[in-house]
DSSP file (Angstrom, degrees, kcal/mol; ACC not computed):
  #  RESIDUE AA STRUCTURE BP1 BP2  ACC     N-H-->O    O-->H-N    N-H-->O    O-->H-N    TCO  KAPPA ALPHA  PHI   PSI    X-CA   Y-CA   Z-CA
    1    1 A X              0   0    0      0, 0.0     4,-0.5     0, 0.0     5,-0.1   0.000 360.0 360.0 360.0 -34.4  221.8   83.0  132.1
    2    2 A X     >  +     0   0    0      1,-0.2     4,-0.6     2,-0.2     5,-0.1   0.480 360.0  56.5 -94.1  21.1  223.7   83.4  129.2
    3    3 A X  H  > S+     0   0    0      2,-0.2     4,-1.4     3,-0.1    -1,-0.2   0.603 111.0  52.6 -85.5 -41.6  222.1   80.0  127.5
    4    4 A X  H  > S+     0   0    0      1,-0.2     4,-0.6     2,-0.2    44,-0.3   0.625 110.7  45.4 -73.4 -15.0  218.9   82.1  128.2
    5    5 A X  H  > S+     0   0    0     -4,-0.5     4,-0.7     3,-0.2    -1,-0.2   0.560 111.8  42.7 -89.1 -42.2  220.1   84.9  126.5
    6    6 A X  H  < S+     0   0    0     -4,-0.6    -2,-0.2     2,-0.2    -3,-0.1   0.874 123.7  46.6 -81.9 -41.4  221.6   83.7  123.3
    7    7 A X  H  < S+     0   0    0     -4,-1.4    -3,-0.2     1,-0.2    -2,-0.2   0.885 127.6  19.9 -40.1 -84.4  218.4   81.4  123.1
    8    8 A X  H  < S-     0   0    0     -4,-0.6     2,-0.6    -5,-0.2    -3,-0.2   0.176  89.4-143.0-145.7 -14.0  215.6   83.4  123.8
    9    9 A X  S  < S+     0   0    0     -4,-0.7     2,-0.2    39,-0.1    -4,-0.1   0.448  85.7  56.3  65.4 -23.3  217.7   87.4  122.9
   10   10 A X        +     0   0    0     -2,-0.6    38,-2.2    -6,-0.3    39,-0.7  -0.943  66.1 177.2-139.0 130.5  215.6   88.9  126.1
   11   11 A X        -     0   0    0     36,-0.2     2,-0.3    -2,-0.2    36,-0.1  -0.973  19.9-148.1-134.3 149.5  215.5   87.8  129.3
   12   12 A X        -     0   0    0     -2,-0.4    34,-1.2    34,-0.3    33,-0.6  -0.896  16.8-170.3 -97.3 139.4  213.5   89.2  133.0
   13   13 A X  B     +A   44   0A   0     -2,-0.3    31,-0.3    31,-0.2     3,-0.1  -0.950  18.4 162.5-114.0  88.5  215.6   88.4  135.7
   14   14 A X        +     0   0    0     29,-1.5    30,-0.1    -2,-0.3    89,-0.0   0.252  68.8  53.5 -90.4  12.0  213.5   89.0  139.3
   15   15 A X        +     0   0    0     28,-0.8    -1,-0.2     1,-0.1     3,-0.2   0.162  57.5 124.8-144.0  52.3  215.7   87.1  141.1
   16   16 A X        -     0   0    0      1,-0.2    25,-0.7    26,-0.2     2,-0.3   0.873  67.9 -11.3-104.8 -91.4  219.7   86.9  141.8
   17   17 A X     >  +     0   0    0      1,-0.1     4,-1.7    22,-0.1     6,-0.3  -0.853  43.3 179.5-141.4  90.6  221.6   86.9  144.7
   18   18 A X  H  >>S+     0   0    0     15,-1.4     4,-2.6    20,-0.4     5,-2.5   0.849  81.7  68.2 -74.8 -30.2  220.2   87.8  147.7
   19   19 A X  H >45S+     0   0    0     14,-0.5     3,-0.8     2,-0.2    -1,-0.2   0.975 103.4  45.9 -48.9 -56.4  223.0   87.4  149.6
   20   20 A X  H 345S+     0   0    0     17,-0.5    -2,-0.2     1,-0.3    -1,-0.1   0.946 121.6  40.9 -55.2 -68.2  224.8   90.8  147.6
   21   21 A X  H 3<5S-     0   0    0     -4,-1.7    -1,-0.3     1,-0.1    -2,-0.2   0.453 108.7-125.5 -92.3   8.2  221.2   93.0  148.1
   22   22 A X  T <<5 +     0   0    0     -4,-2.6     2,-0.5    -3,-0.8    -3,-0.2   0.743  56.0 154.9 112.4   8.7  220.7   91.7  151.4
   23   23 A X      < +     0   0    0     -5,-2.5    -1,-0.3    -6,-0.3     2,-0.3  -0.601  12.3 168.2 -89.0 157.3  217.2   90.5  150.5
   24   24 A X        +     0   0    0     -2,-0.5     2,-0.2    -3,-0.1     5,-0.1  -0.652  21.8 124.6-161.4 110.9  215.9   87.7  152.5
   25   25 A X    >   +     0   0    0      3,-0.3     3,-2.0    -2,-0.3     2,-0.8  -0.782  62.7  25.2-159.9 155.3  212.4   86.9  152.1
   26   26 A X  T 3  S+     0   0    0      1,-0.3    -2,-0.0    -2,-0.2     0, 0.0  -0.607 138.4   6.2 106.7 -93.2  210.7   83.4  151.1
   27   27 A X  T >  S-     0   0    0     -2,-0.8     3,-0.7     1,-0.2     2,-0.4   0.540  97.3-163.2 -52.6 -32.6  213.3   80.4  152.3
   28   28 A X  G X   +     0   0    0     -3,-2.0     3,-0.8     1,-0.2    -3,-0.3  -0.574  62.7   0.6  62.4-106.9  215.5   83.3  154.0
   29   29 A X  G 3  S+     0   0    0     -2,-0.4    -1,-0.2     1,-0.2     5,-0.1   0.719 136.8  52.3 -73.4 -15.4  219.1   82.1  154.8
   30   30 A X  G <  S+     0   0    0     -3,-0.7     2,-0.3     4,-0.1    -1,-0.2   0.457  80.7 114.5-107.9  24.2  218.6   79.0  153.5
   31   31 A X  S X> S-     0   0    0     -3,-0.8     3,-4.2     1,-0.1     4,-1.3  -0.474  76.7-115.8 -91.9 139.3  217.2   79.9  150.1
   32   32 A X  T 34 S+     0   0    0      1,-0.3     8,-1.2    -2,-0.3     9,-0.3   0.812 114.3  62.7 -43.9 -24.9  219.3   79.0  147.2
   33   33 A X  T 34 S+     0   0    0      7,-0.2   -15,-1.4     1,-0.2   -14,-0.5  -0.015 108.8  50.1 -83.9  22.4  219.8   82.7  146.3
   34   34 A X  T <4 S+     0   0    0     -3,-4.2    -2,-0.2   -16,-0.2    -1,-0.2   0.614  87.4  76.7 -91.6 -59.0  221.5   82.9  149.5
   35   35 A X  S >< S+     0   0    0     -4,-1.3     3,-2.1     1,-0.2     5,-0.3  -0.094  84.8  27.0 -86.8 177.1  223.9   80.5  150.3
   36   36 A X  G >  S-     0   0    0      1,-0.3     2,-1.5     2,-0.1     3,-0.9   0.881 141.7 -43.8  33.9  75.0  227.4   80.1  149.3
   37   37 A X  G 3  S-     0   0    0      1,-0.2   -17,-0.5    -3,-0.1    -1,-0.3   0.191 101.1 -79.4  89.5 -28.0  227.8   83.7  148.7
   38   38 A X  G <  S+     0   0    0     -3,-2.1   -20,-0.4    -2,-1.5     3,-0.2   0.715  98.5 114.5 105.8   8.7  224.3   83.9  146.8
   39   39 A X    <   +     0   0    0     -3,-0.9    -6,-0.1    -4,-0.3    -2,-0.1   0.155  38.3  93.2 -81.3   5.6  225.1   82.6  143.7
   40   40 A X  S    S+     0   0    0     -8,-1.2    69,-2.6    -5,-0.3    68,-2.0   0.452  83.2  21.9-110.8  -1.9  223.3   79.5  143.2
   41   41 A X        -     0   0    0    -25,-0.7     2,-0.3    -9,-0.3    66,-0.2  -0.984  48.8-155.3-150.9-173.4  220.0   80.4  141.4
   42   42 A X        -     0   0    0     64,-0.4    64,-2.4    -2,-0.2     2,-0.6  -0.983  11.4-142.4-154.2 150.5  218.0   82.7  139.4
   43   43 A X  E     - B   0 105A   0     -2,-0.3   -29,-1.5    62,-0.2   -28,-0.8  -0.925  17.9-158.7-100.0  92.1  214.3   83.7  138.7
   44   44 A X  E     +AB  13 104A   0     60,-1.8    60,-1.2    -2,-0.6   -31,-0.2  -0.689  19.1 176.2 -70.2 126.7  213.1   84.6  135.2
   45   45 A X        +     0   0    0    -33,-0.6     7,-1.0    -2,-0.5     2,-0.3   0.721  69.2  36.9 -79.1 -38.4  210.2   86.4  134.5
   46   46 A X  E     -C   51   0B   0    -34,-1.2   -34,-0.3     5,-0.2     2,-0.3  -0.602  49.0-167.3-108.5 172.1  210.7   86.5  131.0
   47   47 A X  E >  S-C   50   0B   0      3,-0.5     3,-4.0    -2,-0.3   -36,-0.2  -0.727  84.2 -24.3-156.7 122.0  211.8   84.8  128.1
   48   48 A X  T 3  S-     0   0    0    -38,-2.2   -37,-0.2    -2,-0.3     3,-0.1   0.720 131.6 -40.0  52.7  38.4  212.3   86.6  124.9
   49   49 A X  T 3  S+     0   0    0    -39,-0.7     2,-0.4     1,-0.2    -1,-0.3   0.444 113.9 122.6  97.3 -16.8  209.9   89.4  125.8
   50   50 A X  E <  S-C   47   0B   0     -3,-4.0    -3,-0.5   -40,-0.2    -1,-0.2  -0.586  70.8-124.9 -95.6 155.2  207.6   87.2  127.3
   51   51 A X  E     -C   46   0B   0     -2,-0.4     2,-0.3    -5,-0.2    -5,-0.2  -0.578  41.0-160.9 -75.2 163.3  205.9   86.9  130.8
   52   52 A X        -     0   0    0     -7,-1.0    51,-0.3    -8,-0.1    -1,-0.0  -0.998  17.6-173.2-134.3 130.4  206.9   82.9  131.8
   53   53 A X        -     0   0    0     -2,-0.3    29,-0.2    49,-0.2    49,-0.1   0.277  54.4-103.0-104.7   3.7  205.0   80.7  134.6
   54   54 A X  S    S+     0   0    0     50,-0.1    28,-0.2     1,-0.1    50,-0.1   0.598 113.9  70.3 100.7  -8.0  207.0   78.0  134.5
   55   55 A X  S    S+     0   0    0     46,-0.2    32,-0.1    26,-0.1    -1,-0.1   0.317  75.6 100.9-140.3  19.9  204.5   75.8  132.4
   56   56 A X  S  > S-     0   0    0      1,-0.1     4,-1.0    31,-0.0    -4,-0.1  -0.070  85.8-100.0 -89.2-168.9  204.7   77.6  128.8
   57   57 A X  H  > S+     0   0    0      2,-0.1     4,-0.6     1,-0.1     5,-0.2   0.890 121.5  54.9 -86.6 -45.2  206.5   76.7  125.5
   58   58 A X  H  4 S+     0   0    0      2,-0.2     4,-0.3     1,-0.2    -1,-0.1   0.557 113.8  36.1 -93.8   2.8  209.4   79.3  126.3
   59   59 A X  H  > S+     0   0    0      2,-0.1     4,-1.7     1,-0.1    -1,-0.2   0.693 121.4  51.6-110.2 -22.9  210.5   77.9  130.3
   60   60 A X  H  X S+     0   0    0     -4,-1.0     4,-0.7     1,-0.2    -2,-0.2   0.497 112.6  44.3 -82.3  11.9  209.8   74.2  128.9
   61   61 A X  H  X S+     0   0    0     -4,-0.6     4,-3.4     2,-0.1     5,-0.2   0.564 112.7  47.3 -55.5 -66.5  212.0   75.2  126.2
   62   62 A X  H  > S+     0   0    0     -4,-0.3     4,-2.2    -5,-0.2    -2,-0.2   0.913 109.5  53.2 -51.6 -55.1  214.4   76.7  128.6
   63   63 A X  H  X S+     0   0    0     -4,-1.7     4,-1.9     2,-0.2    -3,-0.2   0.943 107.6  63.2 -37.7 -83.1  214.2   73.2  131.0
   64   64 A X  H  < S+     0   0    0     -4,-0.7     4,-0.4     1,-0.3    -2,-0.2   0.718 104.4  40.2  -0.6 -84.3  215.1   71.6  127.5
   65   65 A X  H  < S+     0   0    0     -4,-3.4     3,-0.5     1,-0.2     4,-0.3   0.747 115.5  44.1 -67.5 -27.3  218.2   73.1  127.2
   66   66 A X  H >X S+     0   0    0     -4,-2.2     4,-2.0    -5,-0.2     3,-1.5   0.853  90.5  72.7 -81.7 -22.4  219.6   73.0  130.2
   67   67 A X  T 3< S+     0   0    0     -4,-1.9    26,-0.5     1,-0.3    25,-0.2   0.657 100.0  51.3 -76.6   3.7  219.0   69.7  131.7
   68   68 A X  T 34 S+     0   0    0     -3,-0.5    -1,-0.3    -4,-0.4    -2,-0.1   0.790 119.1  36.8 -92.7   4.9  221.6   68.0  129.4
   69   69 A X  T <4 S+     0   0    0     -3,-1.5    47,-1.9    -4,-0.3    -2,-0.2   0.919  97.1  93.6-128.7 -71.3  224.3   70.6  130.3
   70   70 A X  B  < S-D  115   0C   0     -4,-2.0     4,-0.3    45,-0.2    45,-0.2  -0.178  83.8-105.1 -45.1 111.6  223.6   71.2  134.0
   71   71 A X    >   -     0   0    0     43,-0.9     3,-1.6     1,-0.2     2,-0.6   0.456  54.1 -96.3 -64.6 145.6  225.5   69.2  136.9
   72   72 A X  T 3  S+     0   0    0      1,-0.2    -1,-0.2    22,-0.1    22,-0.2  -0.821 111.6  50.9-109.6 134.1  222.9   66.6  138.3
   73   73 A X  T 3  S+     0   0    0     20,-1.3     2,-0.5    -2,-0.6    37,-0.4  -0.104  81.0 136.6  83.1  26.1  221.1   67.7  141.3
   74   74 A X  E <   -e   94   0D   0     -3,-1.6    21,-0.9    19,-0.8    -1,-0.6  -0.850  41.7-139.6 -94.4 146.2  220.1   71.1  139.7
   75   75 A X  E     -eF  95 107D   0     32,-1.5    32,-2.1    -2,-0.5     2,-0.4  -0.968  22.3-168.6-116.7 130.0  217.0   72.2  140.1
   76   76 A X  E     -eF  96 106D   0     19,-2.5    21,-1.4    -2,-0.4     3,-0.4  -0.782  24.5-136.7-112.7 125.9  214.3   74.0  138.2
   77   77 A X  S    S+     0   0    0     28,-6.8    21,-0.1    -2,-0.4    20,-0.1   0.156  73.3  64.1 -62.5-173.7  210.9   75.4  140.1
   78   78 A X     >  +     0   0    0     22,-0.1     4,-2.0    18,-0.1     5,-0.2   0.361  40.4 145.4  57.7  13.7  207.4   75.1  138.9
   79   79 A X  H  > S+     0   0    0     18,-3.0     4,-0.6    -3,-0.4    19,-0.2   0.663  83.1  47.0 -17.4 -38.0  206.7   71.2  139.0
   80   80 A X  H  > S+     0   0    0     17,-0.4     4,-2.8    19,-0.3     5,-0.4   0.904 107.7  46.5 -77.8 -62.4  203.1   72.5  140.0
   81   81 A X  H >> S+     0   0    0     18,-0.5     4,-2.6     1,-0.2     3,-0.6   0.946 115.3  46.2 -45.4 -62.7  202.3   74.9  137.9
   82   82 A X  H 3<>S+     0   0    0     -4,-2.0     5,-0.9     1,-0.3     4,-0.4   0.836 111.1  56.3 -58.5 -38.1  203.5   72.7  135.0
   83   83 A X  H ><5S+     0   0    0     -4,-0.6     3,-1.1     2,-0.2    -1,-0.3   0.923 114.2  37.2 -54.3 -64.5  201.4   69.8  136.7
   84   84 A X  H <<5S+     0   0    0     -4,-2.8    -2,-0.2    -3,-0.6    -1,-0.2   0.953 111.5  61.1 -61.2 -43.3  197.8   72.0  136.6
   85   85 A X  T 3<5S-     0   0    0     -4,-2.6    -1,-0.2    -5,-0.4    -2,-0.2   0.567 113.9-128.8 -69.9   0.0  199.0   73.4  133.2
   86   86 A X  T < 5S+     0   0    0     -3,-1.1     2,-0.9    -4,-0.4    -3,-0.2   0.355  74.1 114.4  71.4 -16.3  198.8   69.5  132.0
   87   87 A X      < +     0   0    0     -5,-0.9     2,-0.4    -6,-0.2    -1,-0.2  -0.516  41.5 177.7 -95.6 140.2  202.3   69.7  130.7
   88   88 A X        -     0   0    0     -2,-0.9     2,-0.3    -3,-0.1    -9,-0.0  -0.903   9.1-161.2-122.6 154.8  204.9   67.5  132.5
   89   89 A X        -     0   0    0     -2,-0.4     2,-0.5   -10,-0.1   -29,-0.0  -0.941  13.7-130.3-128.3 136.6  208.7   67.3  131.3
   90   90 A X        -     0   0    0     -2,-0.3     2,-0.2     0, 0.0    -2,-0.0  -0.986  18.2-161.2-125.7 155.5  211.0   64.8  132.0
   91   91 A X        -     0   0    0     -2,-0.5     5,-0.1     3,-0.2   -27,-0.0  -0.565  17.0-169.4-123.4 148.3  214.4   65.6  133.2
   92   92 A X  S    S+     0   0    0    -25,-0.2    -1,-0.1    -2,-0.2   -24,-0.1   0.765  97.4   9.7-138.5 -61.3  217.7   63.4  133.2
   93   93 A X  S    S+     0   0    0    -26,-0.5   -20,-1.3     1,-0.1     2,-0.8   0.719 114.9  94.3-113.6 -36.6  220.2   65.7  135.6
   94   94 A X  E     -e   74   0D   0    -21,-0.2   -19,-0.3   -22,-0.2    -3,-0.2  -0.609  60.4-155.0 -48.0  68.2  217.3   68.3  136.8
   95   95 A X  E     -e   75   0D   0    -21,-0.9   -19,-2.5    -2,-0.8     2,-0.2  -0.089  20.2-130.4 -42.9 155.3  215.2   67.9  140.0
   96   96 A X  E     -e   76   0D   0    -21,-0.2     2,-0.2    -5,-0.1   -19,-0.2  -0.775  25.3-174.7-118.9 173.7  212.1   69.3  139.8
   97   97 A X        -     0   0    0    -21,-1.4   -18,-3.0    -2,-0.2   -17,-0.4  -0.908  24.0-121.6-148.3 150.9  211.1   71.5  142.7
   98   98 A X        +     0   0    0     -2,-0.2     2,-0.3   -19,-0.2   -21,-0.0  -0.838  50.1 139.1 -91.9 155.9  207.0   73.6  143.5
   99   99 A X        -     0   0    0     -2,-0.3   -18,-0.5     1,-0.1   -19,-0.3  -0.857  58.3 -46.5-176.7-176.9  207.4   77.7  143.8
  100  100 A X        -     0   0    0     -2,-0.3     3,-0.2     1,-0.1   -22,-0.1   0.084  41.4-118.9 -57.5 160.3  205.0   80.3  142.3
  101  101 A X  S    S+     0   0    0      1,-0.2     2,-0.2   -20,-0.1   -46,-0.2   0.162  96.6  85.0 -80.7  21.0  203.4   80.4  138.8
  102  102 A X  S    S-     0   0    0    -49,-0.1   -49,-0.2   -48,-0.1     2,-0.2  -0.430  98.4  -6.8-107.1  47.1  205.2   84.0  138.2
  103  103 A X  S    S-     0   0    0    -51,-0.3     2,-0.3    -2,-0.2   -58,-0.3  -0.853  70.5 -90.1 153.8 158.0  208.3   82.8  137.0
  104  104 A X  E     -B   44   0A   0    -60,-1.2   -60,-1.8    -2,-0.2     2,-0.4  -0.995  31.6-156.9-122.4 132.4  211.0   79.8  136.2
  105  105 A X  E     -B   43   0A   0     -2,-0.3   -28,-6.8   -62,-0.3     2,-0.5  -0.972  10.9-175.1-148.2 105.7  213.2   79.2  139.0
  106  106 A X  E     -F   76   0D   0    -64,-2.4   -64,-0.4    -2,-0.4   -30,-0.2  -0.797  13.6-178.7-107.3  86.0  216.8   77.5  137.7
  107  107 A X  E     +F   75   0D   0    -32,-2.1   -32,-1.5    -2,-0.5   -66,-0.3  -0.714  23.9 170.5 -81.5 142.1  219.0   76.6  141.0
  108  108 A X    >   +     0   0    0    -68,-2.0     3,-2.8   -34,-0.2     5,-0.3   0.176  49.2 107.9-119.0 -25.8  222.5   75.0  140.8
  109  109 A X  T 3  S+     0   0    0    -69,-2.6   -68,-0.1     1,-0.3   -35,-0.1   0.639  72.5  57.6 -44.6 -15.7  223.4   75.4  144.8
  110  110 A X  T 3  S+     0   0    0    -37,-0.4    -1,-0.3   -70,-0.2   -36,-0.1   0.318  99.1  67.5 -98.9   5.8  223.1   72.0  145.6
  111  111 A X  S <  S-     0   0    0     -3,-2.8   -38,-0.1     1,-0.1    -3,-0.1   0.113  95.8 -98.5-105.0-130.3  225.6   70.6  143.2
  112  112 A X        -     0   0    0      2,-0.2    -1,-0.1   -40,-0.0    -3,-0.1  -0.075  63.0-120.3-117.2  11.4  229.4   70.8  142.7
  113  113 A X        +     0   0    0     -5,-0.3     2,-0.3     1,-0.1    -4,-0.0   0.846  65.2 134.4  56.3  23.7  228.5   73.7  139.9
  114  114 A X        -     0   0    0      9,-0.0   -43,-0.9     3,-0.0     2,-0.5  -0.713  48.0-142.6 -52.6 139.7  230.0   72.1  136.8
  115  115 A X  B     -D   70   0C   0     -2,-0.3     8,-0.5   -45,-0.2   -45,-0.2  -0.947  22.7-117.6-107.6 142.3  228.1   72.1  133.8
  116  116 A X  B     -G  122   0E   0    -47,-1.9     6,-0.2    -2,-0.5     2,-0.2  -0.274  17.0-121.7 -65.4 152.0  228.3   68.9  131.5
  117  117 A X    >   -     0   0    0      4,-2.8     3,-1.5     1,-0.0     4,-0.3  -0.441  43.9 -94.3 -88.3 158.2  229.4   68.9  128.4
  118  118 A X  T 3  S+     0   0    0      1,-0.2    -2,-0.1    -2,-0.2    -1,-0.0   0.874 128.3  57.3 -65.7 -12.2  226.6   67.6  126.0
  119  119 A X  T 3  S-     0   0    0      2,-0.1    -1,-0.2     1,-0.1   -50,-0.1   0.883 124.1-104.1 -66.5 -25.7  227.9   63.9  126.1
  120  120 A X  S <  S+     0   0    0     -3,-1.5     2,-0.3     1,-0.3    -2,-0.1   0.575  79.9 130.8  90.9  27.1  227.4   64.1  130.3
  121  121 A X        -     0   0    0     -4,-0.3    -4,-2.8     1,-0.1    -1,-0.3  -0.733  63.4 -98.5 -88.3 149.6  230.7   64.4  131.0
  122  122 A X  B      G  116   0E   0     -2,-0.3    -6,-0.2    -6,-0.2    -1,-0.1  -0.441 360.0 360.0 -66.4 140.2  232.3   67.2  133.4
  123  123 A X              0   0    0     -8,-0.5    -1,-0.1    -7,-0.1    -7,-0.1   0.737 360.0 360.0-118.6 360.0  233.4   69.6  132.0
């Protein structure tokens, strides 16, 4: 979040921690916003003031910057969307995952939650 913030200066957040508000909707208990304490993704709506679907210049942007930094087996939503929108990415440490076109959907729960240094080393 804060890569997404010095990047991009505004960011929509619709999606956190579910565990903490208690929301449980969509995967339910087993949704990455759930487990381990509820910490393990986050939803953007926005980027820099803009609405995002997952398949624009500002979440493939986003995508961009994170997969050289991110622990490998994170995972980023909208595989589909990007897929109808004709733009495809490829990703090094980043699975790619389908979920809605209303949004970019960055999960970390499945890893050991390091982020890489830019060479690919732990850091």
């Amino acid at each position: 979040m804060v890569l997404a913030l010095n990047e991009f200066e505004r960011i929509g957040v619709s999606d956190i921690n579910r565990n903490c508000t208690g929301q449980i909707e969509g995967a339910g208990l087993t949704s990455s916003h759930y487990i381990n304490g509820g910490c393990g993704a986050v939803d953007f709506y926005s980027l820099g003031g803009t609405s995002i679907t997952g398949a624009d210049c500002p979440s493939i942007r986003l995508i961009s910057l994170l997969d050289p930094i991110v622990p490998k087996g994170a995972r980023i939503g909208q595989e589909d969307c990007r897929a109808d929108a004709g733009t495809m990415i490829a990703t090094q440490n980043i699975s790619q995952i389908y979920d809605s076109c209303s949004h970019l959907h960055v999960d970390v729960a499945y890893t050991n939650g390091k982020p890489l240094l830019r060479g690919g080393q732990a850091g």
